[in-house]
N, C-alpha and C positions, 0 to 999 in steps of 0.2 A: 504494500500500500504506500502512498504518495506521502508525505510529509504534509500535514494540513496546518495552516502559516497560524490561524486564527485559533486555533484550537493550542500550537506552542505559545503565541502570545497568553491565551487566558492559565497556560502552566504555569508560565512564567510569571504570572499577576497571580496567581494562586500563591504561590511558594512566599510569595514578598507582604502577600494578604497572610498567611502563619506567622512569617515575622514578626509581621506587626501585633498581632494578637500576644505573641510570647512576650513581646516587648510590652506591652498595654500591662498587661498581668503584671509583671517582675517589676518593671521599674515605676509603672504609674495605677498600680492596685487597682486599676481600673479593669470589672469581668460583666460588665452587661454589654454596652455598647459595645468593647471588642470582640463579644460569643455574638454580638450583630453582625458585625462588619468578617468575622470568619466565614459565619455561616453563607450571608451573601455571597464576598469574592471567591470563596473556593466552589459555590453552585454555579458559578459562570460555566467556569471549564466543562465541570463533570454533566452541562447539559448538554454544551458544544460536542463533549464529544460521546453522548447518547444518540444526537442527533447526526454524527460520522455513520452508525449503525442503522439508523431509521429504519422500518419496515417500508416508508412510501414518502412523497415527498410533503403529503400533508402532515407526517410523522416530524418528520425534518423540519417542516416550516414551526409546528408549536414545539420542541425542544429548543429551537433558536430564538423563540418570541420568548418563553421561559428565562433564556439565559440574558437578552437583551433586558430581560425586566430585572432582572437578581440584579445584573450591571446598572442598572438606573438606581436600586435600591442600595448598592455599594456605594454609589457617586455619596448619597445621600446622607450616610454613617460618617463618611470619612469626612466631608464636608462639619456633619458634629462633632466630629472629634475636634477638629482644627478651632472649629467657634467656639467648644468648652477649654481650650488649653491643653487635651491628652496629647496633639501634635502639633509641633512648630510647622510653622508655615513651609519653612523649605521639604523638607520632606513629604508633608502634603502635596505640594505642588508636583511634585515628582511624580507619586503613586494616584495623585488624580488624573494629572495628563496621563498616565498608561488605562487608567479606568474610560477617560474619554475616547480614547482612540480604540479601544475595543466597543465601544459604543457605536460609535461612527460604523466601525466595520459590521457588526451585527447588523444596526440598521438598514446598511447596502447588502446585506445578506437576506434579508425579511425581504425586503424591497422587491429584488428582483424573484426569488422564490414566487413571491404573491403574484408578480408579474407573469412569470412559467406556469404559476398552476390555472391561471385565469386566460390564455392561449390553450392550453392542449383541452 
């Protein structure tokens, strides 16, 4: 199988999304809002790649709508982390711009899918 680009981005946003949770815990005794922000960024991936498997492409299009939405709901944690003070700005900025840019792609993922299934 091919190497799927979106599905290594949301790995790689996965891994940085546990970091931060280990980090939230240990240094900032902070455990709701990081068991938020877990839970969301690391469902991005594991829909992304439910939806690599799919039985059909309407399979595919709701795994990707699922994982676009966790992504919107991750923008959204880490956004409060930043306004409560659990993270400084710079590092936010970082781990949002990777959160956006998985957005962006999902939604050009939805997009054309919706576009293919409403053609055949």
């Amino acid at each position: 199988m091919k190497e799927n680009l979106v599905y290594q981005k949301a790995f790689k946003f996965s891994i940085k999304i546990v970091n931060l949770y280990k980090y939230l815990c240990k240094y900032k005794k902070e455990y709701v809002l990081s068991k938020q922000v877990l839970r969301s960024g690391t469902s991005i991936g594991a829909n992304i790649k439910e939806g690599i498997f799919a039985q059909s492409k309407k399979d595919f299009l709701s795994k990707m709508n699922i994982a676009l939405k966790e992504c919107s709901e991750t923008a959204y944690w880490l956004e409060l982390l930043t306004a409560t003070n659990y993270m400084d700005a710079n590092a936010s900025k970082s781990i949002l711009g990777e959160c956006t840019e998985l957005n962006k792609i999902l939604v050009s993922i939805v997009k054309t899918t919706k576009e293919k299934l409403t053609i055949n």
